[in-house]
N, C-alpha and C positions, 0 to 999 in steps of 0.2 A: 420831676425835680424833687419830689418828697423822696423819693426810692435813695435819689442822690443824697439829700440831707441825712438820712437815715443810713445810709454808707458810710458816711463820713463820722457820723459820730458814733460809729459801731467800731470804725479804726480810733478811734482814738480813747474808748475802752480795751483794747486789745491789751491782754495779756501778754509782757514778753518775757524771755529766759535773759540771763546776763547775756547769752552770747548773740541771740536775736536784738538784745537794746544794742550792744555791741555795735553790729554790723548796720544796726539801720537808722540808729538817733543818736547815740552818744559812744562815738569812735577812741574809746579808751580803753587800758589794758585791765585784762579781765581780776588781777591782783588791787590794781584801783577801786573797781565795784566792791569786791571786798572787804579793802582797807576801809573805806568809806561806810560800808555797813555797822562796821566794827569800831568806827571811832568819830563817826559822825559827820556832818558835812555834803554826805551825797543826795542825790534823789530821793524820795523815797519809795517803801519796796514792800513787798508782799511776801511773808514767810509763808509756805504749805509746809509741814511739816519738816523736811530735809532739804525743801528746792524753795528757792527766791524766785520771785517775777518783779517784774516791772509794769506800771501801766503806761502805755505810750503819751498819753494823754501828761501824767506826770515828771514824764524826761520831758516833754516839751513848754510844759510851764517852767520846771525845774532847770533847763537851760537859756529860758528867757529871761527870767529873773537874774542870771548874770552877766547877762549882756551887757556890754560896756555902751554909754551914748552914742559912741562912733561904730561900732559896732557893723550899721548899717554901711555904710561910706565908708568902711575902710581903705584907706591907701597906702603902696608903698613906702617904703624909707627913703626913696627916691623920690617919693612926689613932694614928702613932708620937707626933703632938703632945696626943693626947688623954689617953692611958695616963694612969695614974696621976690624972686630974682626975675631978673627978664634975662 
């Protein structure tokens, strides 16, 4: 179980590239990371000299913090039109 724990939070130190946060935490276009570097607002990032990373751990706080209450329970526009009707 410690092997496990210790897995777990070795991912969620992981270093990612725009395109690895990309494809694996935050499904937006790679001009957006950008734009957001550039004027504020996004996750935050790690410069190395010419390349940006991302910490996994940080896109996932970073996307919980804007989670809407409902968020979890989301429903369709069809369910929300139903409510209340029989």
């Amino acid at each position: 179980m410690a092997a496990l724990t210790s897995q777990s939070a070795q991912c969620e130190n992981d270093l990612l590239t725009e395109i690895q946060a990309r494809e694996q935490e935050l499904p937006m276009s790679l001009a957006w990371f950008r734009r957001t570097r550039v004027h504020g607002g996004g996750p935050p990032f790690i410069r190395v000299s010419n390349r940006i990373f991302y910490r996994r751990a940080d896109l996932r706080r970073w996307i919980a913090e804007r989670a809407t209450p409902d968020a979890a329970g989301m429903r369709t526009r069809g369910e929300e039109l139903n409510d209340g009707r029989s």
